[in-house]
C-alpha positions as CSV (number, residue, x, y, z in Angstrom):
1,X,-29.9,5.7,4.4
2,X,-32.8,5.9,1.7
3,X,-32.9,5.1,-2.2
4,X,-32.6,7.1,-4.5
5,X,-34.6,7.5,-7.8
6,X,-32.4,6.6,-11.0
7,X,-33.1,8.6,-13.2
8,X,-33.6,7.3,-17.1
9,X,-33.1,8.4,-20.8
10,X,-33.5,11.4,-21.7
11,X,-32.8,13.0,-18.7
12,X,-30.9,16.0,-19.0
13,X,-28.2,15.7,-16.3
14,X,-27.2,12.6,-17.8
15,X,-25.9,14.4,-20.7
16,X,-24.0,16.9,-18.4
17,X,-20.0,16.9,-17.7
18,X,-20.6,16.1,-13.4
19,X,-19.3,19.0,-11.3
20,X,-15.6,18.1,-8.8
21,X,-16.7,16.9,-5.4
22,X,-14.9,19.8,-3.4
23,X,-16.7,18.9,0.5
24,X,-16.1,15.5,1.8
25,X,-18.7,16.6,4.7
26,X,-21.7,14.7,5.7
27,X,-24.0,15.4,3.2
28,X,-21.4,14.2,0.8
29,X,-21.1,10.8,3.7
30,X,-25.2,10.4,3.1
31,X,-25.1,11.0,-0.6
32,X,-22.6,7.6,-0.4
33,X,-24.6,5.4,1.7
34,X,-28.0,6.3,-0.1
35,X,-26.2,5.5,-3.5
36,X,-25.0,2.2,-2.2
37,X,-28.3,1.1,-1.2
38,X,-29.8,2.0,-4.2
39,X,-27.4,0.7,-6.1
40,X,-28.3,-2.7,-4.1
41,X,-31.4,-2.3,-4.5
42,X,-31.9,-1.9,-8.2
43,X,-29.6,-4.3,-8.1
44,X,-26.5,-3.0,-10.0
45,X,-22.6,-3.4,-10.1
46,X,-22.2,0.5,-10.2
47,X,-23.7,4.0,-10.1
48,X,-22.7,7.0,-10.4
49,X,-24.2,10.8,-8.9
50,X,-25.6,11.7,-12.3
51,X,-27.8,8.5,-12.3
52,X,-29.9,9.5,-8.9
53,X,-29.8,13.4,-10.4
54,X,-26.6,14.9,-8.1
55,X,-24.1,16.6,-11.1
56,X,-21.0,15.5,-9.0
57,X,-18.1,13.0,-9.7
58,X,-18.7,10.1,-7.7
59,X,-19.3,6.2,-8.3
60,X,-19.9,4.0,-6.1
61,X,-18.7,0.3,-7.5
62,X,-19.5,-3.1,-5.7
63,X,-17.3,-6.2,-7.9
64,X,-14.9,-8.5,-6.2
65,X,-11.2,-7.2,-6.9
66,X,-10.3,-10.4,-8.2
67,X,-12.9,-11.9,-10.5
68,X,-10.4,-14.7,-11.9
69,X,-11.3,-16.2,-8.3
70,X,-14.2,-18.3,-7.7
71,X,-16.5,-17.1,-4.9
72,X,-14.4,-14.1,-4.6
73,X,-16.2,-11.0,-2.2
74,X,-17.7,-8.2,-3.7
75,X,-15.9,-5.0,-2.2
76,X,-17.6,-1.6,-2.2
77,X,-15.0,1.3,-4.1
78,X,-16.5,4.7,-3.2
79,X,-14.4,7.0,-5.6
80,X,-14.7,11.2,-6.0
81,X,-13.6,13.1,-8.5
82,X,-11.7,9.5,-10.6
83,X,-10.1,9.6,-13.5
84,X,-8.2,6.9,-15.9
85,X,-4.6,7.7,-15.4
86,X,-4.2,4.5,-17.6
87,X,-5.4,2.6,-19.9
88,X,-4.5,-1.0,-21.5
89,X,-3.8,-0.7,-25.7
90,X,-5.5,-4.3,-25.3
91,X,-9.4,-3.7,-25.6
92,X,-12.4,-6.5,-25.6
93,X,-16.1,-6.1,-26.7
94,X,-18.5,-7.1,-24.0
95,X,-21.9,-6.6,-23.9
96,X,-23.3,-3.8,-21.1
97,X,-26.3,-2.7,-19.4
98,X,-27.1,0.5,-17.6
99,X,-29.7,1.4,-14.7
100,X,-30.4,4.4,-16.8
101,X,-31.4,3.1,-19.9
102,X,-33.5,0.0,-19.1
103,X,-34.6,-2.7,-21.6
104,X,-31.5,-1.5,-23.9
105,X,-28.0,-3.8,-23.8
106,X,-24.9,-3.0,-26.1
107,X,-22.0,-4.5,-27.0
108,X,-18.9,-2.3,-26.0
109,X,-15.4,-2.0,-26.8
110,X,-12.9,-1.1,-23.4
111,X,-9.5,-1.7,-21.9
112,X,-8.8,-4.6,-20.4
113,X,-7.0,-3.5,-17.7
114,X,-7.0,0.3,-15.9
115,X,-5.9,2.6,-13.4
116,X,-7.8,4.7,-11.9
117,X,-6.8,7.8,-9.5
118,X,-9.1,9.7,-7.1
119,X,-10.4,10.1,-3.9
120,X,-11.7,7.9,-1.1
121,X,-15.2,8.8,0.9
122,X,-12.8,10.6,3.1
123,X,-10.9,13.1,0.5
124,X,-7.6,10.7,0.3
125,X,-5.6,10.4,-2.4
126,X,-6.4,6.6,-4.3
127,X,-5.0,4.6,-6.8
128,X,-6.7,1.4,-7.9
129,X,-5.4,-1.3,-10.7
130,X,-8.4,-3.5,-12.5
131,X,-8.7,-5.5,-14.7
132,X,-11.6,-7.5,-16.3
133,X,-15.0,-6.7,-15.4
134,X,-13.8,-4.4,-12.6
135,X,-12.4,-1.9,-15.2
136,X,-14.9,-1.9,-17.5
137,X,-17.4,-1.5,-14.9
138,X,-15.2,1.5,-13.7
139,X,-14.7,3.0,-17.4
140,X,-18.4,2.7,-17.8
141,X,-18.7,4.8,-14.3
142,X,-16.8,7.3,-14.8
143,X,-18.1,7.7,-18.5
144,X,-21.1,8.6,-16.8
145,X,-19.6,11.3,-15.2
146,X,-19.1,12.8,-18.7
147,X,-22.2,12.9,-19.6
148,X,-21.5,9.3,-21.9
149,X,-23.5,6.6,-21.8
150,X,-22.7,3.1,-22.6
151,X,-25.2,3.8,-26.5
152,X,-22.9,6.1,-27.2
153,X,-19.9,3.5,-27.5
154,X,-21.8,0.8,-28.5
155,X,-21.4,-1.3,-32.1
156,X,-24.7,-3.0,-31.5
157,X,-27.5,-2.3,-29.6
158,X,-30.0,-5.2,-28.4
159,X,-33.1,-5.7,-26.7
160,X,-33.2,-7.9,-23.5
161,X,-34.8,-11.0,-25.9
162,X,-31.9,-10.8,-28.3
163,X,-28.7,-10.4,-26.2
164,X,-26.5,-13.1,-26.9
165,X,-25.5,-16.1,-23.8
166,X,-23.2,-15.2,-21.7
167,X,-22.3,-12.5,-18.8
168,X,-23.3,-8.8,-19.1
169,X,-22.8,-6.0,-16.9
């Protein structure tokens, strides 16, 4: 495993619509484990190919499935090619953060809830319900993946010193 750089604002390929993962094969394997440690590392919730410069659709996500309990374990999600096959009419502003645009924080309207269809680290079919933190952090991924970045949705833009209390991802 090794880390990765994340690459920042205005890099190109962040503005670029990521290319289908088509080989599940080893280099593919690596690409996963060096994303996860960087992801660590950095420390972040998510990442997806774009941010470490591979134009590919792939996240990697590490959030507890259940947020609601206290303590709950993180699990790692390792999704190719995902899309939103739903999304919840109820929406909530929260304010985000990104690895790729540092110092920068915005408040951002999603779904609550989602579901999200792709494939596993192995090329099998998945299908994943979240809701909460979990789905906006994988509506935020997979925006990525589109060459959208969380300034593009956001109402209000802030500076680390004047983000309001309260949890951010």
């Amino acid at each position: 495993m090794a880390l990765r750089e994340v690459i920042r604002l205005p890099h190109p390929t962040l503005r670029r619509k990521a290319h289908k993962v088509v080989d599940f094969n080893k280099d593919l394997q690596q690409l996963i484990e060096d994303m996860i440690e960087t992801m660590r590392d950095e420390p972040g919730v998510g990442l997806a190919a774009p941010q470490v410069n591979i134009s590919q659709r792939l996240i990697v996500v590490e959030y507890p499935e259940d947020d609601s309990i206290p303590d709950a374990k993180a699990k790692v999600f390792v999704l190719a090619n995902p899309d939103l096959s739903q999304v919840s009419d109820e929406k909530e502003k929260e304010i985000e953060g990104c690895l790729s645009v540092p110092n920068l924080f915005g408040e951002v309207e999603r779904s609550q809830s989602v579901t999200v269809c792709g494939k596993n680290r192995r090329g099998q079919d998945v299908v994943i319900q979240a809701s909460g933190w979990l789905a906006r952090i994988f509506q935020h991924e997979i925006d990525h993946l589109d060459g959208i970045l969380f300034v593009d949705r956001a109402e209000v833009l802030y500076r680390p010193d004047d983000v309001p209390d309260g949890e951010y991802v």
